[in-house]
C-alpha positions as CSV (number, residue, x, y, z in Angstrom):
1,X,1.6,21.1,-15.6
2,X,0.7,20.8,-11.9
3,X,-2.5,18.2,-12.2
4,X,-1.4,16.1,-15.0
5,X,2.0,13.9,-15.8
6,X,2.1,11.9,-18.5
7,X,3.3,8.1,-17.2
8,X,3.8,6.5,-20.6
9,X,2.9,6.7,-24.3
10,X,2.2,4.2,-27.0
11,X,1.0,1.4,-24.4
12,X,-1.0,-1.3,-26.2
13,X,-4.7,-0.9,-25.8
14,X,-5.6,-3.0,-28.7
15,X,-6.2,-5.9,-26.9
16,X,-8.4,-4.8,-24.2
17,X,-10.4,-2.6,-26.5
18,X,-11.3,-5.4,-29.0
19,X,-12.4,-7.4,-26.3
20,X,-14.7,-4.3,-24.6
21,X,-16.5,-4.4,-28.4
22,X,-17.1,-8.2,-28.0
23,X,-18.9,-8.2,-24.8
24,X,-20.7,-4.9,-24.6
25,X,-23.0,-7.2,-22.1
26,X,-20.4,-5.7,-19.0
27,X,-21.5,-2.0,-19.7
28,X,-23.4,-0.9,-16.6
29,X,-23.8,-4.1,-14.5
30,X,-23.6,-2.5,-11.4
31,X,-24.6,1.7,-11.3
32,X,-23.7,2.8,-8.3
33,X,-21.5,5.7,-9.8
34,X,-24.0,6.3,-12.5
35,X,-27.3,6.9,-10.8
36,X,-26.6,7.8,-7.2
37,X,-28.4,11.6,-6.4
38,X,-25.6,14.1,-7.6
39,X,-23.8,12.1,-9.8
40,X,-21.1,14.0,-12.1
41,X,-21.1,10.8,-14.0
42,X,-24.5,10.2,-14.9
43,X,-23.6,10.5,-18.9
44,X,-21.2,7.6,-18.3
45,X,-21.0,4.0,-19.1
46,X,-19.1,1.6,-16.6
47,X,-17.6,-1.4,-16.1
48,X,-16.3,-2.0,-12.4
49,X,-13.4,-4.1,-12.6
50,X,-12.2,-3.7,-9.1
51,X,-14.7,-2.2,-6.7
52,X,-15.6,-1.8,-2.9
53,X,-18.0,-3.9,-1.9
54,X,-21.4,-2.2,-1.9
55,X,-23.7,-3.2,1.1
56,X,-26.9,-2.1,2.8
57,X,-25.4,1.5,3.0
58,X,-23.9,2.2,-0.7
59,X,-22.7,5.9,0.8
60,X,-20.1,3.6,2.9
61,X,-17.9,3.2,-0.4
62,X,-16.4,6.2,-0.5
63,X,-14.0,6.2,2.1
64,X,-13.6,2.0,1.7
65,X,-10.0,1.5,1.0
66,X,-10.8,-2.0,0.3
67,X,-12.1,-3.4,-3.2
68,X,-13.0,-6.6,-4.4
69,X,-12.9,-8.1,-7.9
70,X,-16.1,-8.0,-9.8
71,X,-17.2,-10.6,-12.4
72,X,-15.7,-8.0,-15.7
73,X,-11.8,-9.4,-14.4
74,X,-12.5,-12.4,-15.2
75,X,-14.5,-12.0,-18.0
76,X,-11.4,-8.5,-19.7
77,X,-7.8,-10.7,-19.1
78,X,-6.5,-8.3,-21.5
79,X,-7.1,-5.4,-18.4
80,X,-4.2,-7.2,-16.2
81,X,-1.3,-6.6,-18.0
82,X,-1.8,-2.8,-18.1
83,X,-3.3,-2.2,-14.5
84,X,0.0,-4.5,-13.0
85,X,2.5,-3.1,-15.4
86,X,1.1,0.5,-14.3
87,X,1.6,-0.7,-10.8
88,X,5.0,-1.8,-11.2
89,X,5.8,1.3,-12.9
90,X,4.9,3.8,-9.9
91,X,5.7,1.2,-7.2
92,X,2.5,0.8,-6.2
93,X,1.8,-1.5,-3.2
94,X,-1.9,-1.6,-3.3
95,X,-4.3,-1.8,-5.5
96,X,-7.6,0.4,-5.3
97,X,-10.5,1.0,-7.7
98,X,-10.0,-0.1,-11.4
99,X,-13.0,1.1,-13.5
100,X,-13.6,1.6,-17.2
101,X,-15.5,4.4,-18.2
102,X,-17.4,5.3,-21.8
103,X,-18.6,9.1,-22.3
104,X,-20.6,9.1,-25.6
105,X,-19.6,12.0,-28.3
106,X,-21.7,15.5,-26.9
107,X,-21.6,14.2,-23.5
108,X,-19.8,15.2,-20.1
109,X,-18.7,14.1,-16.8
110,X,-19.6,17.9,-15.2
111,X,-17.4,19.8,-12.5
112,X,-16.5,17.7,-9.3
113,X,-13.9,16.9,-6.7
114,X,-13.7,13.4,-6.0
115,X,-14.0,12.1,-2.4
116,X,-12.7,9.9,0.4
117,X,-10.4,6.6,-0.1
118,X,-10.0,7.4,-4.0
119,X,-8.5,10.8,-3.5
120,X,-6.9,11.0,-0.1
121,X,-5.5,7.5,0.2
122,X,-4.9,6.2,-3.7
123,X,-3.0,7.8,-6.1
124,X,-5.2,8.2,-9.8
125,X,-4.1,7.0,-13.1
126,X,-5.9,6.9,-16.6
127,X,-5.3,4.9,-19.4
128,X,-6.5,6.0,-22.8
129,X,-8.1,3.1,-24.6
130,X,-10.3,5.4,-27.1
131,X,-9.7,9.1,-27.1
132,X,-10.4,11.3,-30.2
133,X,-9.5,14.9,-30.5
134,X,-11.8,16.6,-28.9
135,X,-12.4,14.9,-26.0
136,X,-11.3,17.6,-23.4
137,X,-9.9,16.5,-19.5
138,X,-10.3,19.8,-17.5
139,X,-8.5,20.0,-14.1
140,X,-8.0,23.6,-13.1
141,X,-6.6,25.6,-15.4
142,X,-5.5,22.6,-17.5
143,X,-6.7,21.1,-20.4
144,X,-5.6,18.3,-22.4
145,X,-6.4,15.9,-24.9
146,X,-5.4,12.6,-23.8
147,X,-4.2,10.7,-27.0
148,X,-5.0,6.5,-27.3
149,X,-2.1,4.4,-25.5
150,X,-1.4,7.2,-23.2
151,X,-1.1,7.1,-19.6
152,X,-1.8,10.2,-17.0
153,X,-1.6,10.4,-13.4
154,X,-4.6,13.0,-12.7
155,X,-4.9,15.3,-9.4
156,X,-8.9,14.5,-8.7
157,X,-8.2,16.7,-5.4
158,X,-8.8,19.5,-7.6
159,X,-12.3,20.1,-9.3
160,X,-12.3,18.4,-13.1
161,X,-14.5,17.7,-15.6
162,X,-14.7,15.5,-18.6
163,X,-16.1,17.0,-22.0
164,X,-16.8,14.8,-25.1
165,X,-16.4,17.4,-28.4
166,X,-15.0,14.2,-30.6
167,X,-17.0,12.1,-33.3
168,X,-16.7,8.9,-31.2
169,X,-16.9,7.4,-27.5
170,X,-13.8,8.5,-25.1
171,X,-12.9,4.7,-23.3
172,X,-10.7,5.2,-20.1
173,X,-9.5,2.9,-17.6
174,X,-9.4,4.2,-14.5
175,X,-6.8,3.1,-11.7
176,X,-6.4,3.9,-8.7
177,X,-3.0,2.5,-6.6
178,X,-1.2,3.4,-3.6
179,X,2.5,3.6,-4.0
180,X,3.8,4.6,-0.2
């Protein structure tokens, strides 16, 4: 597969996915990605763990290389032990964006190439927290189904989409990390 390499299997995402059900308060705080004109993400739910700063000029963000914790660290602990044991696994030096994303059953996240800091400068990496068969990750030519407790580096340099076919939400963690 040239856009997709499975990092690990089996990682435990109990822990942050009973806590996401406790506090579905964190769901769309902030809905920058969500609502800004052209979105492919406007089916999604968010929570921004780590996140640029967004100022006067919210079109700024997307080549910031610099992020800044938002209040849903403090509030998901249970999100630190897989974002910094991903990061020691790839050898990452810097941490970028860390997002977690909820694409109801039906739904998609349509056809898109991302942009600036999070695809030329960081390095892309999805945890699988909830992901039914079904639930389709197109990069490409590719296709797969990413199971729960798996973790995928993705090329987002190359036009993707998300389609939800499955009987249940698809929860990812998204996490971006520079590692040269």
């Amino acid at each position: 597969m040239r856009h997709f390499q499975l990092m690990a299997r089996d990682v435990d995402v109990f822990p942050l996915v009973h806590a996401l059900q406790q506090q579905e308060e964190l769901w769309n705080t902030e809905t920058l990605r969500t609502t800004h004109p052209g979105t492919a993400h406007g089916e999604v739910d968010d929570i921004l763990l780590w996140f640029n700063h967004v100022g006067e000029t919210p079109e700024d963000v997307v080549d910031d290389k610099d992020v800044i914790p938002y209040p849903a660290w403090t509030a998901l602990p249970q999100a630190r032990p897989l974002v910094f044991g991903l990061m020691n696994q790839v050898g990452g030096v810097r941490l970028g964006r860390v997002m977690i994303s909820r694409l109801p059953p039906g739904k998609t996240i349509s056809e898109h190439v991302d942009g600036g800091a999070p695809a030329t400068y960081y390095s892309r990496y999805q945890i699988a927290l909830q992901n039914l068969p079904g639930c389709m990750f197109n990069i490409g030519n590719e296709s797969i189904n990413f199971e729960t407790g798996e973790v995928w580096y993705i090329d987002n340099n190359t036009v993707h989409d998300v389609v939800n076919n499955s009987a249940d939400d698809r929860i990812a963690m998204v996490v971006d990390i520079r590692t040269d």
